[in-house]
C-alpha positions as CSV (number, residue, x, y, z in Angstrom):
1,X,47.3,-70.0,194.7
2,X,46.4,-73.6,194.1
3,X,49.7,-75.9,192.9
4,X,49.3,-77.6,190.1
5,X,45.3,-78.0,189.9
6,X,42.6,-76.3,188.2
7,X,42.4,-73.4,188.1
8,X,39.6,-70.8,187.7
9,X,39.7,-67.3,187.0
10,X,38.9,-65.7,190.4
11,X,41.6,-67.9,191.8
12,X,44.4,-66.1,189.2
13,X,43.0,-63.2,190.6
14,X,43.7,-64.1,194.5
15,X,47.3,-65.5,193.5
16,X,48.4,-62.9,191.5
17,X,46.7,-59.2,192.9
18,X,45.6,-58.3,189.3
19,X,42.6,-55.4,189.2
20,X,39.4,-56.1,188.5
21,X,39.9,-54.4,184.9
22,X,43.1,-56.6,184.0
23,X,41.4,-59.6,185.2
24,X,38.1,-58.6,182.5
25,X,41.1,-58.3,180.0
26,X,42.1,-61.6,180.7
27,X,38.7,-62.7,180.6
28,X,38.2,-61.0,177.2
29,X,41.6,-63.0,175.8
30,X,41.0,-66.0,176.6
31,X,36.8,-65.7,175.3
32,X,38.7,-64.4,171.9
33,X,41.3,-67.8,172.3
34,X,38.6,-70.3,173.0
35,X,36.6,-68.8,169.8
36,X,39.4,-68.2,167.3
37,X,40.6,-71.6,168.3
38,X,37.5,-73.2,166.8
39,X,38.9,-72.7,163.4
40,X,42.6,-72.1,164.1
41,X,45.1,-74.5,165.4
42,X,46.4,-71.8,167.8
43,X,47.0,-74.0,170.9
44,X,46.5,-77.9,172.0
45,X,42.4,-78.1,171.8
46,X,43.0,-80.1,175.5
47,X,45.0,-77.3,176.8
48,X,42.2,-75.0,176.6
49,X,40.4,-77.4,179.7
50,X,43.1,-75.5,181.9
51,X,43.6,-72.6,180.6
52,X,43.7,-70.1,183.1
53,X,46.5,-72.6,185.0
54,X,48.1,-74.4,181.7
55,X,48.4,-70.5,179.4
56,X,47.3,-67.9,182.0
57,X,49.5,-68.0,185.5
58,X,52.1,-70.1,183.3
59,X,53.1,-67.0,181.5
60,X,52.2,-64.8,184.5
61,X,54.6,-66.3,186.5
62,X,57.2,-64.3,185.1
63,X,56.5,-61.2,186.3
64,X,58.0,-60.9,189.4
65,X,60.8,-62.2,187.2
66,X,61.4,-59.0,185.3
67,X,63.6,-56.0,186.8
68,X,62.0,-53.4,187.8
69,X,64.0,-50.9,185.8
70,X,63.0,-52.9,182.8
71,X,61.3,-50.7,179.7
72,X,61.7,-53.0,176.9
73,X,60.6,-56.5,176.2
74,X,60.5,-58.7,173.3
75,X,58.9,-62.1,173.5
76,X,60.2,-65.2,170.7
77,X,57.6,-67.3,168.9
78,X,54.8,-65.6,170.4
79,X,52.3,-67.9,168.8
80,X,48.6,-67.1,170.3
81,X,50.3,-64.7,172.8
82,X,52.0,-66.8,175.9
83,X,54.0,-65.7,177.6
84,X,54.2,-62.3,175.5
85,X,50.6,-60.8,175.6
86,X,50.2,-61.9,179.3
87,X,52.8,-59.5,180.2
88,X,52.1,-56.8,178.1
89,X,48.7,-56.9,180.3
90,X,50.2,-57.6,183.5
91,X,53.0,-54.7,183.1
92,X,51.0,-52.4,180.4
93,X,52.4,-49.1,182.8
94,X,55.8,-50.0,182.5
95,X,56.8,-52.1,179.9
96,X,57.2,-51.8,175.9
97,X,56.6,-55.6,174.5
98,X,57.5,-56.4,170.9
99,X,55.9,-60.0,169.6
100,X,57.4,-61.8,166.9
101,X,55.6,-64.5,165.1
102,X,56.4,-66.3,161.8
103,X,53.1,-67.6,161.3
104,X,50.6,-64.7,159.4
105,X,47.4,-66.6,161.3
106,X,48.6,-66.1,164.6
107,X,49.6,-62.6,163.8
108,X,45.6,-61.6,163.1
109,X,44.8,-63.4,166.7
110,X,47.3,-61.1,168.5
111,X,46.1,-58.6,166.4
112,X,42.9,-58.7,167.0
113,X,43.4,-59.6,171.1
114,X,45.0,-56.8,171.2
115,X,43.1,-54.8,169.9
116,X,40.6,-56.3,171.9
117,X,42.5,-55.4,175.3
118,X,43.8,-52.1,174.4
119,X,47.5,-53.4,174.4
120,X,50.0,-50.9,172.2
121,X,52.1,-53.8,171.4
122,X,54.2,-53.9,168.3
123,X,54.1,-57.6,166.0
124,X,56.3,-58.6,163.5
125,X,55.2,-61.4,161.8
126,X,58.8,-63.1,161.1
127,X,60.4,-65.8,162.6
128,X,63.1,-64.8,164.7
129,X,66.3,-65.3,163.2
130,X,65.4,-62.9,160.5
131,X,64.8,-59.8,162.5
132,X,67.1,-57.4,162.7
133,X,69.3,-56.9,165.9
134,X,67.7,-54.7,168.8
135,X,68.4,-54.5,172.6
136,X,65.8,-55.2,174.7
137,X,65.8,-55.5,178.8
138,X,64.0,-58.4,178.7
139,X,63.2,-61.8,176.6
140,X,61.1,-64.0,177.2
141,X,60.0,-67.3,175.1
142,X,58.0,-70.4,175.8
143,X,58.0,-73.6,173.7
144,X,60.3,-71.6,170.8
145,X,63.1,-73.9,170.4
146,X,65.8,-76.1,172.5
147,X,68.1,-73.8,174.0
148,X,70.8,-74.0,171.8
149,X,68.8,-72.9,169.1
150,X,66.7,-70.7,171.4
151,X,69.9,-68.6,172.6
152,X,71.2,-67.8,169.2
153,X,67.8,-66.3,168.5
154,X,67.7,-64.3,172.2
155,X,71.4,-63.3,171.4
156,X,71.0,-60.5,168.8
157,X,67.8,-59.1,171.0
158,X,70.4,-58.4,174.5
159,X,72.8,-56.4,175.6
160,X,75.2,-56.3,178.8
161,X,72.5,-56.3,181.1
162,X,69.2,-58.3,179.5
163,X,67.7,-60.5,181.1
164,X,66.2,-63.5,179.1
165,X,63.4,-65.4,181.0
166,X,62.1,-69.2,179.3
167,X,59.9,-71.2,179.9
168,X,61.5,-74.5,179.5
169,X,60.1,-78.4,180.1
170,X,61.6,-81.5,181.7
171,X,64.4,-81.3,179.1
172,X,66.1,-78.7,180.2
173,X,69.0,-80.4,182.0
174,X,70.3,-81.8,178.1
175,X,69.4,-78.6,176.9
176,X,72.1,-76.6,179.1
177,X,74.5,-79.1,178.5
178,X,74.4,-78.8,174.6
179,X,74.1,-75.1,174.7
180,X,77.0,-74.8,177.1
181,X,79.0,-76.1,174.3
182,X,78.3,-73.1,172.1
183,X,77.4,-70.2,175.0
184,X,78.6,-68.9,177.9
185,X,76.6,-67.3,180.3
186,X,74.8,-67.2,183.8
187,X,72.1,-69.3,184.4
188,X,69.5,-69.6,187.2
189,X,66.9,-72.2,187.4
190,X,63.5,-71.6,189.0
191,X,60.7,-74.3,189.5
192,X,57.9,-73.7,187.6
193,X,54.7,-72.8,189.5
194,X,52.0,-74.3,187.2
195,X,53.8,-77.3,185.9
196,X,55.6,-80.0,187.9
197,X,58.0,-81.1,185.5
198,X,59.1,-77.1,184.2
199,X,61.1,-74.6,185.0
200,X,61.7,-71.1,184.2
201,X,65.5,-70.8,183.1
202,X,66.6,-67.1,184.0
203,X,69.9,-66.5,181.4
204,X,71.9,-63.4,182.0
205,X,75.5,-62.2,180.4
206,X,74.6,-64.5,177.1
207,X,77.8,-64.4,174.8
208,X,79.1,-66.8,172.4
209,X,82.2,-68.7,173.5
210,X,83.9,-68.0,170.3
211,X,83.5,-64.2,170.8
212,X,86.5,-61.8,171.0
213,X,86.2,-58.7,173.0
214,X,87.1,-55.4,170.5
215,X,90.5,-54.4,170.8
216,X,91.4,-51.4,172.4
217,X,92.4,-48.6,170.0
218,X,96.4,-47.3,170.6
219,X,96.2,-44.4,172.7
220,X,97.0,-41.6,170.8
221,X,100.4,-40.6,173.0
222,X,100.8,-44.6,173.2
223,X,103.2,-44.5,170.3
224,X,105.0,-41.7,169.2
225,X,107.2,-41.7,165.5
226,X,110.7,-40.6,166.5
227,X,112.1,-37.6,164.1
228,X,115.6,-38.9,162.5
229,X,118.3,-36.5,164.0
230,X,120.0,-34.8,160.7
């Protein structure tokens, strides 16, 4: 796979080990992006000059990155479908994805991609913070929010053991250190393959650090009323 150059489609193909029918999907998407993106500000218009490196493998990268026991994914400000689309097509015989998307026009483009590509993913057009709580094994986000923000969006979507995977740029480091402030968790950080300056930040165990573990209920022989002798 070629670091941090063009890329071209064939090339994805080589890197990655997608079929010949995922890579046509691909294809299809990004025919459909380059299109709607004519009349819609979907993505940066300069972006599109890469986008089989820049959209494509960046969201790809992640793969590997997802357990392999994992059934359930949700993916955070999906906008024209990066990283959340990619991986629906990438792991479409293993893994449910949910997108959610507060803008209505970006909505009818993952609509209508997948629709295109024959993707049974579900879309909820609402931002984030209004949807209601869910567990998912997985969730993933690219250029959503900074991390403090982003985490108290991923929060209500894990459970004890989600994984949440983001795509995160050169700010990363001042990111951690003002979301360590307000979360605790386990972080891992892995150098982005498509962009120098990235990284994909790999969060498990995400709580609060005000939370308060539920107390445990008195056992029922724990305590015992005495009878008064008469």
């Amino acid at each position: 796979m070629p670091d941090f150059n063009d890329l071209e489609p064939d090339e994805f193909a080589a890197g990655t080990g997608v079929s010949r029918e995922t890579l046509a999907r691909l294809r299809a998407y990004v025919a459909l992006l380059q299109d709607w993106n004519s009349r819609h500000n979907l993505v940066s218009p300069g972006s599109l000059a890469n986008v089989w490196r820049r959209h494509i493998w960046d969201s790809a990268q992640l793969v590997p990155l997802v357990p392999p026991d994992a059934r359930t994914l949700v993916d955070l400000g999906s906008g024209a479908g990066f990283p959340g689309l990619v991986l629906a097509e990438m792991l479409r015989d293993r893994v449910s994805v949910t997108l959610i998307e507060a803008t209505g026009k970006k909505c009818d483009f993952l609509r209508a991609a997948a629709e295109l590509m024959a993707l049974p993913v579900k879309i909820r057009n609402m931002r984030s913070e209004d949807c209601p709580p869910q567990v998912f094994d997985v969730v993933t986000s690219r250029a959503c929010a900074p991390l403090p923000r982003l985490l108290g969006f991923a929060h209500k979507f894990t459970g004890p053991n989600s994984v949440c995977l983001f795509l995160k740029g050169q700010n990363l480091g001042s990111e951690l250190t003002e979301a360590r402030k307000s979360w605790s968790m386990k972080d891992r950080q892995i150098p982005s393959l498509t962009d120098p300056s990235g990284t994909v930040l790999e969060v498990t165990e995400l709580v609060p650090n005000d939370f308060e573990p539920p107390k445990e209920a008195p056992h029922p022989g724990g305590r015992q009323s005495k009878r008064r002798r008469r």
